[in-house]
N, CA, C and O atoms as a GROMACS GRO file, in nm:
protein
  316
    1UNK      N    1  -0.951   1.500   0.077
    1UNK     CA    2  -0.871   1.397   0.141
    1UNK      C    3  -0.906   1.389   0.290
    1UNK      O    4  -0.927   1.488   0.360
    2UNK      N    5  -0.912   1.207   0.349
    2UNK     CA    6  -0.949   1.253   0.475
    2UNK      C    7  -0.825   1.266   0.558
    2UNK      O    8  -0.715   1.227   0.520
    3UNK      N    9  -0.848   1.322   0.669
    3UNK     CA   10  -0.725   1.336   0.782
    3UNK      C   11  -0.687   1.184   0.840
    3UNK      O   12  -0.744   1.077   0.818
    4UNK      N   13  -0.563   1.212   0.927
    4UNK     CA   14  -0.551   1.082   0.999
    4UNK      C   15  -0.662   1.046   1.070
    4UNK      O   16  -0.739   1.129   1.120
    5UNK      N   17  -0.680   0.882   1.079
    5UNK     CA   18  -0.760   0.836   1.152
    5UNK      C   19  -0.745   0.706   1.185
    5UNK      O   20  -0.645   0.643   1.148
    6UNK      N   21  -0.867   0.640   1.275
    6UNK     CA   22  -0.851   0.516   1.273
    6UNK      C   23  -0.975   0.422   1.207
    6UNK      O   24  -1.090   0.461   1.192
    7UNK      N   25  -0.932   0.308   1.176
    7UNK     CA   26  -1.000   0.212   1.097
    7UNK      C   27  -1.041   0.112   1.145
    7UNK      O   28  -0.967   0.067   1.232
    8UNK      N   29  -1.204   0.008   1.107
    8UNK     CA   30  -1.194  -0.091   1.181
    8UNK      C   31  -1.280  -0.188   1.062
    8UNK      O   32  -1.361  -0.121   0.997
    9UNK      N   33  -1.276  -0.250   1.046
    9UNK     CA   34  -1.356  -0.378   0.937
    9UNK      C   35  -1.500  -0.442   1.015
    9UNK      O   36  -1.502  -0.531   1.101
   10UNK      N   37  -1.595  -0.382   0.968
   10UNK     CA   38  -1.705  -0.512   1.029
   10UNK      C   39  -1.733  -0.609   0.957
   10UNK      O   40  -1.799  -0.615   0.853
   11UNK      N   41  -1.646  -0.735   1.050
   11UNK     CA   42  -1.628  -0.853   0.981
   11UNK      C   43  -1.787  -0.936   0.968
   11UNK      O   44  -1.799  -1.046   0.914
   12UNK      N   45  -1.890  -0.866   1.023
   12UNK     CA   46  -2.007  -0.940   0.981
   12UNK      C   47  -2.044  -0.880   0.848
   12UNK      O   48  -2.136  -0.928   0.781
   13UNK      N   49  -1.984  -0.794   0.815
   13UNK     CA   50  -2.061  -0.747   0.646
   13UNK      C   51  -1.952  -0.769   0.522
   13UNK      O   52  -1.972  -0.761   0.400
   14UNK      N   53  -1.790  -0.809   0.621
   14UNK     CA   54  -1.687  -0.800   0.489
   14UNK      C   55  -1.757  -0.977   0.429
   14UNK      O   56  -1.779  -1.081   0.491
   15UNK      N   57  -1.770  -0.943   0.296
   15UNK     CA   58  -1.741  -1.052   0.199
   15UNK      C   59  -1.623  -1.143   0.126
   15UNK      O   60  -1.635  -1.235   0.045
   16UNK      N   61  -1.482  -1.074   0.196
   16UNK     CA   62  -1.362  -1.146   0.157
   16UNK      C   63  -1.354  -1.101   0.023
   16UNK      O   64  -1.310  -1.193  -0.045
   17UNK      N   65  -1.379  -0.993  -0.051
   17UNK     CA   66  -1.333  -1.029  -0.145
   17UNK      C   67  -1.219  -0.975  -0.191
   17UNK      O   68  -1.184  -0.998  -0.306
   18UNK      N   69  -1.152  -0.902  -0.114
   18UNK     CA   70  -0.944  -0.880  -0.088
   18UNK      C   71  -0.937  -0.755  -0.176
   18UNK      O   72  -0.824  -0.728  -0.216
   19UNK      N   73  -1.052  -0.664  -0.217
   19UNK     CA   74  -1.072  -0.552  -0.253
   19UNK      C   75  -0.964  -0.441  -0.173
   19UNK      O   76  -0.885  -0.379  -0.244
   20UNK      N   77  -0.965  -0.424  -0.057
   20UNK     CA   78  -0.913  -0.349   0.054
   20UNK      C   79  -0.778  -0.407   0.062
   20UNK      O   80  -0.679  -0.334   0.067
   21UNK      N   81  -0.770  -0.534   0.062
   21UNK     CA   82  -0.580  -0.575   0.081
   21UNK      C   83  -0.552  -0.550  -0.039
   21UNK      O   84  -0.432  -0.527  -0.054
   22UNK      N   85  -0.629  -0.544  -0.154
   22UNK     CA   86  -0.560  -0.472  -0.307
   22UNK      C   87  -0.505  -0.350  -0.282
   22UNK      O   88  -0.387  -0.320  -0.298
   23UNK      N   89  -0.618  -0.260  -0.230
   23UNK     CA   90  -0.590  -0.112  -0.257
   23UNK      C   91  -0.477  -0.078  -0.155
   23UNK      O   92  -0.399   0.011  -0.188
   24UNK      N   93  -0.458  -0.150  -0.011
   24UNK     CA   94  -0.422  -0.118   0.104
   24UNK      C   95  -0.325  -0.209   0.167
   24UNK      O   96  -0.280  -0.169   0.274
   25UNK      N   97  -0.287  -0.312   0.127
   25UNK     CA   98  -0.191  -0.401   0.192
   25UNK      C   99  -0.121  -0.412   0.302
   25UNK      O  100  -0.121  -0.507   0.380
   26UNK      N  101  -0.046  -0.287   0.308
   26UNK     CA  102  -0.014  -0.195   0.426
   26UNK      C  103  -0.140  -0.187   0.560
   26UNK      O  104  -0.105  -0.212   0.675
   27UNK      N  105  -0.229  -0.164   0.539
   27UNK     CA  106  -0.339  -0.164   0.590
   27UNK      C  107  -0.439  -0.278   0.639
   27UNK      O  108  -0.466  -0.302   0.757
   28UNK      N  109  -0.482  -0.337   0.536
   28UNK     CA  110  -0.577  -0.445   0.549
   28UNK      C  111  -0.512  -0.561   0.498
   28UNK      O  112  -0.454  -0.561   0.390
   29UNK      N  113  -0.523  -0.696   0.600
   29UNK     CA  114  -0.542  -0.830   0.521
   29UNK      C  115  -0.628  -0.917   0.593
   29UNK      O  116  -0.722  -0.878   0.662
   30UNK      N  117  -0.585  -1.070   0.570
   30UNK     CA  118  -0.702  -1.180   0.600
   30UNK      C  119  -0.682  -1.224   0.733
   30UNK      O  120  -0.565  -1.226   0.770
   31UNK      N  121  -0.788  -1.267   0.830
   31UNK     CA  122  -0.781  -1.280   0.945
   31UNK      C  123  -0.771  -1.483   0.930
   31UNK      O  124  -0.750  -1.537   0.821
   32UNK      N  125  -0.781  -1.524   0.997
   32UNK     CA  126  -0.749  -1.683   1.000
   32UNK      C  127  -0.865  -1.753   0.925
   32UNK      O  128  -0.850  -1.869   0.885
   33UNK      N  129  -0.993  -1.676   0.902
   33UNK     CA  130  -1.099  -1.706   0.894
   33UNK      C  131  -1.149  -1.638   0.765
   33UNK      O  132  -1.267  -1.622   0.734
   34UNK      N  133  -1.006  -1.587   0.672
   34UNK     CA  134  -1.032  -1.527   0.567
   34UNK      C  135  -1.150  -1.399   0.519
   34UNK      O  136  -1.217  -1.375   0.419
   35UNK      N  137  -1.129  -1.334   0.657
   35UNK     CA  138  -1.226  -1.261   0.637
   35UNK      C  139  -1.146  -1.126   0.663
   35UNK      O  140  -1.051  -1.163   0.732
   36UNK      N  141  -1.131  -0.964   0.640
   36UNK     CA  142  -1.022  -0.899   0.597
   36UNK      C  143  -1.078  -0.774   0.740
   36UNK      O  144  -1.180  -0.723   0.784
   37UNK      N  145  -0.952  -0.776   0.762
   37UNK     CA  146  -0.887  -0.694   0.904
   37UNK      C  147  -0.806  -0.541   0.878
   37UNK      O  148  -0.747  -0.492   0.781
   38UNK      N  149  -0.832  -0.498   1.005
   38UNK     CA  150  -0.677  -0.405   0.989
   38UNK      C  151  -0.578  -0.441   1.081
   38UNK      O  152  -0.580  -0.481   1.197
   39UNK      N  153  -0.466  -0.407   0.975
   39UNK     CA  154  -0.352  -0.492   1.032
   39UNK      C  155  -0.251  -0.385   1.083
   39UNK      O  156  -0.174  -0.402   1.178
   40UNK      N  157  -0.264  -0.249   0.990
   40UNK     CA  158  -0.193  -0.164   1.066
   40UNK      C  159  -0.088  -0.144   1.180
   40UNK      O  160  -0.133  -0.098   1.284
   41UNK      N  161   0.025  -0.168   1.175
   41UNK     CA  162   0.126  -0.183   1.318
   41UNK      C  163   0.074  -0.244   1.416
   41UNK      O  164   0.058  -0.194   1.527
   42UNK      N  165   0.030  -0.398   1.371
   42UNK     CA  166  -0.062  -0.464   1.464
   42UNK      C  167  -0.163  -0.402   1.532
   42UNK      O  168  -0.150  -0.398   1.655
   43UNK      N  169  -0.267  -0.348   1.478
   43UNK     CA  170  -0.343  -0.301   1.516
   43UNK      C  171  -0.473  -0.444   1.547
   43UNK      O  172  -0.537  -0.440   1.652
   44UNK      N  173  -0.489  -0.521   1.480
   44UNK     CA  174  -0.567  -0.632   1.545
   44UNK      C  175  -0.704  -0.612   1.481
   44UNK      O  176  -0.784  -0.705   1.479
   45UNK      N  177  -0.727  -0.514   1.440
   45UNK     CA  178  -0.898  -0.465   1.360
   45UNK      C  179  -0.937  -0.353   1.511
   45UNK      O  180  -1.038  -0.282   1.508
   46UNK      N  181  -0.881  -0.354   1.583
   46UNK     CA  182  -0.903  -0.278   1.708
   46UNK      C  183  -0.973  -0.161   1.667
   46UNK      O  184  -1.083  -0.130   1.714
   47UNK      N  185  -0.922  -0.105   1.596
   47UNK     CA  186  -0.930   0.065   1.546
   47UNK      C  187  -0.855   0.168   1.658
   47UNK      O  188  -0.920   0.272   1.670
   48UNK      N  189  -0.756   0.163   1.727
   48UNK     CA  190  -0.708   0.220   1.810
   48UNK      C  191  -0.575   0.260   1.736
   48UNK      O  192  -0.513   0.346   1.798
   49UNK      N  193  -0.530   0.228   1.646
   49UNK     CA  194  -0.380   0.317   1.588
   49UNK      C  195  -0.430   0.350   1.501
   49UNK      O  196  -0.518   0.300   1.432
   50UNK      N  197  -0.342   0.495   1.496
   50UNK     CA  198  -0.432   0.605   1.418
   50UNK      C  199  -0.303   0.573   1.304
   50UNK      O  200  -0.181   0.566   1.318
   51UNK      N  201  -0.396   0.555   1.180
   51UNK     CA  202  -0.327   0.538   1.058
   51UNK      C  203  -0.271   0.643   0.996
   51UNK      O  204  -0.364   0.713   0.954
   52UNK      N  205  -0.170   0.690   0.970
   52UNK     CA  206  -0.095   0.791   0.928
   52UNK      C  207  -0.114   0.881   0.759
   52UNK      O  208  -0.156   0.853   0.647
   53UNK      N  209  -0.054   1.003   0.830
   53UNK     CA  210  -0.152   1.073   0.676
   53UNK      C  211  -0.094   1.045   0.550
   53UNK      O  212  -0.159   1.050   0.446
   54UNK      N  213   0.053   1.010   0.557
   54UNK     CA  214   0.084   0.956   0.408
   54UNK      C  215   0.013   0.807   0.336
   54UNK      O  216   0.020   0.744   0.231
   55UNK      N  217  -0.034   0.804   0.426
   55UNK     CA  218  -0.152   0.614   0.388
   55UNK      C  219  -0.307   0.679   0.351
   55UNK      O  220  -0.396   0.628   0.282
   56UNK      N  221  -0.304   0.791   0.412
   56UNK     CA  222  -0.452   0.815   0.341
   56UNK      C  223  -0.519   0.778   0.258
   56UNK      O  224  -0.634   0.737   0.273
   57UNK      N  225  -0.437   0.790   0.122
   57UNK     CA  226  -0.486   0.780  -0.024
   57UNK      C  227  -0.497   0.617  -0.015
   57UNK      O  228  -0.608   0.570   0.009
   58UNK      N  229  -0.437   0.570  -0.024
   58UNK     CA  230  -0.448   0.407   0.020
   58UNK      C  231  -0.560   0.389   0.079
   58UNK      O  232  -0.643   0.339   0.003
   59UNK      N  233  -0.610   0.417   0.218
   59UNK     CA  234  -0.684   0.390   0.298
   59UNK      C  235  -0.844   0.460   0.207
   59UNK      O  236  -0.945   0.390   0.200
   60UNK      N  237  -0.837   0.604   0.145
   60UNK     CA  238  -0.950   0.617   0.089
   60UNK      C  239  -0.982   0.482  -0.048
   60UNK      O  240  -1.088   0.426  -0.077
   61UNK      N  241  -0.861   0.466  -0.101
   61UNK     CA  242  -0.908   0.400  -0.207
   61UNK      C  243  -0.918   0.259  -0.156
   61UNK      O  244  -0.931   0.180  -0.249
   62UNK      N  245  -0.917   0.198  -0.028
   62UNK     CA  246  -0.954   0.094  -0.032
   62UNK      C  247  -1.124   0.101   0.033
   62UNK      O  248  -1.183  -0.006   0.045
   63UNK      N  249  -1.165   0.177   0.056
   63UNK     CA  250  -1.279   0.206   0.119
   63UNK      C  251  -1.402   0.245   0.011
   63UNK      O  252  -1.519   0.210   0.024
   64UNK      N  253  -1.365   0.300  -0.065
   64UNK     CA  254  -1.432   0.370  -0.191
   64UNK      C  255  -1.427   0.193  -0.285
   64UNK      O  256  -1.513   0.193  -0.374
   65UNK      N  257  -1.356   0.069  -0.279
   65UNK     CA  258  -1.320  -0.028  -0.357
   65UNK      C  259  -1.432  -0.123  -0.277
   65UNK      O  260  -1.472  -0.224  -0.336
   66UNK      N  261  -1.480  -0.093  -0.151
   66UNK     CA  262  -1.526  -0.197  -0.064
   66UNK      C  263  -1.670  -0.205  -0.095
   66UNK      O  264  -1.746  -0.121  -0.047
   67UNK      N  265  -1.732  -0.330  -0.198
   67UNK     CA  266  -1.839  -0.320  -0.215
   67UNK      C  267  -1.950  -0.362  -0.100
   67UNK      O  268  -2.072  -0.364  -0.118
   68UNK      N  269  -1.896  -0.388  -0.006
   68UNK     CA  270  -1.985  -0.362   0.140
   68UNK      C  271  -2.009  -0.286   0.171
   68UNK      O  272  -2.127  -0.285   0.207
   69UNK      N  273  -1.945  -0.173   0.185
   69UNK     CA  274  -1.893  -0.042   0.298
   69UNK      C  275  -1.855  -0.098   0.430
   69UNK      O  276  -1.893  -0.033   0.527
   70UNK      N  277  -1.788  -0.202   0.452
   70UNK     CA  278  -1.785  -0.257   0.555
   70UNK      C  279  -1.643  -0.170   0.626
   70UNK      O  280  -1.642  -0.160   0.749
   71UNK      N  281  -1.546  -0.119   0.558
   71UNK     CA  282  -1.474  -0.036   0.639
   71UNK      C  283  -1.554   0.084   0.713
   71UNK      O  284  -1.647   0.158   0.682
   72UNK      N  285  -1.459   0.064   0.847
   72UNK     CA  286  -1.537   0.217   0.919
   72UNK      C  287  -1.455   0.299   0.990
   72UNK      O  288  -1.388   0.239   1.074
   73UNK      N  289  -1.436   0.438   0.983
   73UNK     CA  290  -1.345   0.507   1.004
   73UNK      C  291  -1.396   0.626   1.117
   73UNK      O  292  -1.509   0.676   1.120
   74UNK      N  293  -1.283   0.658   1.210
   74UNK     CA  294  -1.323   0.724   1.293
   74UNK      C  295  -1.185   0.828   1.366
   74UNK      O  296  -1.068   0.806   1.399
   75UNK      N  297  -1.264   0.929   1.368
   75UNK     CA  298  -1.147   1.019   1.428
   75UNK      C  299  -1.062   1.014   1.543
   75UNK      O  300  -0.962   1.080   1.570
   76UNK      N  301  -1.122   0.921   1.607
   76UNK     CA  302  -1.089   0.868   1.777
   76UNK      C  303  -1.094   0.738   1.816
   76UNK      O  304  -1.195   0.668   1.818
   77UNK      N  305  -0.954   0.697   1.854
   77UNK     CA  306  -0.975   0.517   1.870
   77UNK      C  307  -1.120   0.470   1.909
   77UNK      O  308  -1.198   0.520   1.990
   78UNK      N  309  -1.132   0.385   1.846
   78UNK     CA  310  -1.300   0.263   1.852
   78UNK      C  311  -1.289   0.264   2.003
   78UNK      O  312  -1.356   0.329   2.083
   79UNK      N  313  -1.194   0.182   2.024
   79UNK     CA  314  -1.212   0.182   2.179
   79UNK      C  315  -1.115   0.166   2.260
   79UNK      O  316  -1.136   0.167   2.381
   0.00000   0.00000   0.00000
C-alpha cells in the first residue's frame, strides 16, 4: 500500500476515459474541457494536498485502472 501523498493528472496524456473518477470520485473528476483532474479539497490538479491515507486504496485503484498512466504521484507537493 502506498503512503500519503500527492497527486497530479497529465492532462496531455489523460484520454477522458472517467476510469479514475470510477475508481476515485472523491479524488478525480472532469475539468471544463472534459479531461480528468484532481479535485481533492480543491486541490485544482495542483498536486499540493496531500491525499489522505484512508483514500489510498481508492487512489491506488484508480491509478492501476488508468490506461495512460497518466496519474502521477509524489511524496512532496508538485509545487
Amino acid at each position: 500500500m502506498i503512503m500519503s501523498s500527492y497527486a497530479s493528472v497529465d492532462k496531455e496524456a489523460c484520454i477522458a476515459c472517467g476510469s479514475c473518477n470510477a475508481a476515485a470520485p472523491d479524488i478525480f473528476d472532469f475539468d471544463t474541457d472534459g479531461i480528468a483532474e484532481v479535485i481533492y479539497e480543491g486541490d485544482n490538479n495542483r498536486g499540493i494536498t496531500m491525499i489522505k491515507q484512508e483514500m489510498q486504496d481508492d487512489l491506488q485503484d484508480a491509478i492501476e485502472s488508468c490506461p495512460t498512466n497518466c496519474i502521477k504521484l509524489a511524496q512532496v507537493p508538485f509545487s
